[in-house]
N, C-alpha and C positions, 0 to 999 in steps of 0.2 A: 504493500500500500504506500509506503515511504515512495519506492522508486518509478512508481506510476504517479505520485502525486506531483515529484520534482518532474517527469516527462512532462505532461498535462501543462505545468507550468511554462517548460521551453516553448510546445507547440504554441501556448497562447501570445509568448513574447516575440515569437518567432516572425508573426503576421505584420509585424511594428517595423521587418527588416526589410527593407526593401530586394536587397540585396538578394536575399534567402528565398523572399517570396518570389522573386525572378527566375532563379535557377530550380526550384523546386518545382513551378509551373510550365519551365521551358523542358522538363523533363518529360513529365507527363503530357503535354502536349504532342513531342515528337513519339513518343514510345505508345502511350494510352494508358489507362488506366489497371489494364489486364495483362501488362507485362511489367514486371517484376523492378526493368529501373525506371519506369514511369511512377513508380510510387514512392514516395517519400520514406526512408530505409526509418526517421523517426514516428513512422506510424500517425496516426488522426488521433483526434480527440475523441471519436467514438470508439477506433482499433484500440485505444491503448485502456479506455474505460473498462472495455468490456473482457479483459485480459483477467486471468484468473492464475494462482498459482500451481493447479493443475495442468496450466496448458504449458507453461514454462516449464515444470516436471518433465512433461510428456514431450516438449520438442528437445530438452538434453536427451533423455533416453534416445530417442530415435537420430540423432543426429552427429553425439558426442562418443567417440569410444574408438579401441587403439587400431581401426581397420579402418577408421576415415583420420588418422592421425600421423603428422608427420615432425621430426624431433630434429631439430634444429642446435648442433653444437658449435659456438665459435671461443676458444680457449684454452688455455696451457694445460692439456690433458689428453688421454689417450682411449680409444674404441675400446678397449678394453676396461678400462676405467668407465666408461659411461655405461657400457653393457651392464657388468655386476651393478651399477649402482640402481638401472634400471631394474634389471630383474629382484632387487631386494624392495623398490620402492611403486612400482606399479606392474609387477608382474600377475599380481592376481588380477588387474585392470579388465573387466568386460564388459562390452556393450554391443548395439545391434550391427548386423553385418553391414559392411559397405553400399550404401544405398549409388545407382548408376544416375551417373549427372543426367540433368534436364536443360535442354538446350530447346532455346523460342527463340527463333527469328526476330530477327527486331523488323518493322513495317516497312511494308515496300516506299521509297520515296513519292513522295505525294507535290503537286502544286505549291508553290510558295503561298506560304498564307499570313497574314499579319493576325497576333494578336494581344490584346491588351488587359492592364489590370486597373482599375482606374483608383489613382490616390489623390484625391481633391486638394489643391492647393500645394504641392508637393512641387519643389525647388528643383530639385535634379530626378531625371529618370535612369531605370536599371534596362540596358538591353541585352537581348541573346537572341546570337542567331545561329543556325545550325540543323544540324541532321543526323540520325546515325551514320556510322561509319563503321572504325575498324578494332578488331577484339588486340589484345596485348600479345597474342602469339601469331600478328599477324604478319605474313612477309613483306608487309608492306609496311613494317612497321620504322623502319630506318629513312628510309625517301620519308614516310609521312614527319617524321621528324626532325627531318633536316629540312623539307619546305614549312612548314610551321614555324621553326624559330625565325623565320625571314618575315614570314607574314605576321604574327604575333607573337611571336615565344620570345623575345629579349625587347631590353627597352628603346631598341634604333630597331626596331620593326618598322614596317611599311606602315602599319596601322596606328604603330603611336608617333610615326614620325609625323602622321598626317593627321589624324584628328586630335592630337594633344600639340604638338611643336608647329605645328603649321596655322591649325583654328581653333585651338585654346578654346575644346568643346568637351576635354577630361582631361586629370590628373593621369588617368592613364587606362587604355585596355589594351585588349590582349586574345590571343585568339590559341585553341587548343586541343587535341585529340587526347581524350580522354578514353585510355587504353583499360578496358573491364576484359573480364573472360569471356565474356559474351560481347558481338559490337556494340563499343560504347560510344558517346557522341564524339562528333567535330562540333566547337563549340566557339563563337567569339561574344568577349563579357565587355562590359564595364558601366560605368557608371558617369551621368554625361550633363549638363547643364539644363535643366529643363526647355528652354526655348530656341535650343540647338536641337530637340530629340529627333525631327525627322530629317534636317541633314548629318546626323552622325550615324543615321541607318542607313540613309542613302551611299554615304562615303563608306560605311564598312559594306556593306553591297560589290559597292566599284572594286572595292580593295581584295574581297572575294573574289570578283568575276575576271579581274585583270591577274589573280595566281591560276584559275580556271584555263581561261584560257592560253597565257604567256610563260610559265610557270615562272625560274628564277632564272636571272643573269649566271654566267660562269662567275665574277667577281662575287656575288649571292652565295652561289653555292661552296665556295670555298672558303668565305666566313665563317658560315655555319659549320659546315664541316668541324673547322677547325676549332670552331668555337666550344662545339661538344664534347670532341678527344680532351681539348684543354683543362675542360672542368671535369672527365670524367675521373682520373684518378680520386679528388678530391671525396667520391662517393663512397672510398674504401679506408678512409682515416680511421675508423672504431670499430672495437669488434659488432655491435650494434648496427653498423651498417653492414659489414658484411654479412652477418645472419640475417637482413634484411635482400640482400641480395639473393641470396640462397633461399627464400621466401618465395623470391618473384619464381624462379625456377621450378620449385616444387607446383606455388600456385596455378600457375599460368599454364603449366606443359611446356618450357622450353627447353631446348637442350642442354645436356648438361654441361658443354663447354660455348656456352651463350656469351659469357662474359671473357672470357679467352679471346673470345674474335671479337666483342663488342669494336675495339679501335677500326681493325679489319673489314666489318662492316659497316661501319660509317664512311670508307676512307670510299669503299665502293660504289657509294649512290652517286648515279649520273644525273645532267641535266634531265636526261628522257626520264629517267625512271622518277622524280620530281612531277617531268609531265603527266606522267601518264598517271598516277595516283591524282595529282588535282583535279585530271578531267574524271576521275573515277569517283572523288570524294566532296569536290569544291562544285557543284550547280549551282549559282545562287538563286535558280527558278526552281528547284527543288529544295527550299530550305525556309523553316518556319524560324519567323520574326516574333520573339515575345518582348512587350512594354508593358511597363510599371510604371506609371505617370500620369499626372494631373491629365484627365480625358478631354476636358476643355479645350485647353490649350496646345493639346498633340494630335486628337483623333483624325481630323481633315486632313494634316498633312500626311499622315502615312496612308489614306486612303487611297492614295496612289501606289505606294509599294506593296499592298494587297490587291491591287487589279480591283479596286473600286471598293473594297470590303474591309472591314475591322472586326472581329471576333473579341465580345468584350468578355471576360472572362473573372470568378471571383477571387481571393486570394491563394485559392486552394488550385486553381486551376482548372477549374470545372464550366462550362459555359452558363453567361446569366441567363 
């Protein structure tokens, strides 16, 4: 009752973020409501009401136990040493057998659609734009991240160079492939001046549709590149990240010498193969527009980057 009463709480506080309420609605918008990351992983205020400690009982039982479990050692110690201390310390450990993953498609690309949330008299608006995309063990997962840091992954992107250094319409966004086990979104965020909201849709639109179709320069892509070899050592400073690493591995299904070649693999993405994921992943006519902002003062103008339409939407995401 204590940690349903403090959930209950976030969700109420939550509605106040704009931020939150943006990215939780632009989720469920692209995915729907019957797929798994179209819902909010912190549950509703009716989901989490109606939650009993039976059912929490009964999802550890079914879920938790040493055939869906994997042990992660990074430290001044030996296989031998971790075995014996296992088998003295969770050797009796039993639970239900290995249940086989469930794997849902994420929705077919659909029409670009605008849609919004409307916060009455609110100063700045939250946008996203975006679409599913690609899972974290995908091969396409190197191009997609060396064209992203050009387009929005660092702070001399294309996108903050131009609607933040150029027309001082955010502090800053940023655009991103949000790599899940299942495809997760292409995503671009930020947070923007209120009566700038329909040309900072319109410029991150362009800024989509010009990596779409153009993908990057040779000078582009050999920033990037190098930008990410550069920082990647830095990912192995703690034992903490490295068990972190060795995480993604197990997680995701990648191979076990993933990070052996990680330099290797970066050093290999061409301009083509840049292109040819953006033409795969960047449409900006297949890609849903969510706004968080005063309706007044924004709906007309994006009536045009919906092809005449606005879908208003409540904070939850659900349509009014």
């Amino acid at each position: 009752e204590r940690l349903k009463a403090h959930r209950l709480t976030s969700l109420v506080e939550q509605k106040d973020r704009a931020a939150t309420v943006a990215s939780n609605a632009f989720m469920r918008v692209i995915y729907g409501e019957d797929h798994p990351y179209g819902r909010d992983p912190s549950g509703t205020e009716e989901s989490v009401s109606g939650l009993t400690r039976d059912d929490v009982c009964g999802f550890y039982a079914e879920h938790y136990g040493p055939s869906n479990a994997t042990l992660i050692v990074v430290g001044d110690t030996t296989m031998a040493d971790i075995i014996s201390l296992l088998e003295r310390q969770l050797g009796h450990w039993k639970g239900a057998p290995r249940r086989a993953a469930i794997t849902i498609p994420p929705p077919q690309p659909a029409p670009r659609r605008v849609y919004l949330i409307d916060r009455p008299g609110a100063p700045q608006s939250e946008i996203r734009i975006g679409s599913p995309a690609l899972a974290r063990n995908s091969p396409d997962y190197f191009p997609a991240t060396v064209m992203n840091r050009v387009l929005g992954g660092q702070f001399s992107s294309r996108i903050n160079m131009n609607l933040r250094e150029k027309r001082g319409l955010t502090y800053g966004a940023r655009s991103a492939f949000i790599f899940l086990k299942q495809p997760g979104p292409f995503m671009v965020a930020g947070g923007f001046t209120g009566s700038g909201t329909w040309e900072a849709a319109e410029q991150l639109l362009l800024e989509i549709g010009a990596m779409h179709r153009e993908g990057v320069t040779d000078e582009e892509l050999e920033f990037s590149r190098m930008g990410l070899s550069g920082g990647f050592a830095l990912s192995f400073e703690t034992p903490f990240q490295v068990a972190g690493a060795l995480q993604n591995i197990v997680l995701y299904g990648l191979p076990d010498d993933y990070y052996e070649r990680y330099i290797e693999s970066l050093a290999s993405v061409t301009s083509g193969d840049v292109m040819r994921v953006a033409r795969a992943t960047l449409d900006p006519d297949a890609m849903a527009i969510l706004v968080v902002a005063d309706a007044a003062g924004t709906k007309g103008g994006l009536e045009s980057l919906g092809r005449g339409e606005v879908i208003m939407l409540d904070t939850g995401g659900a349509p009014r």
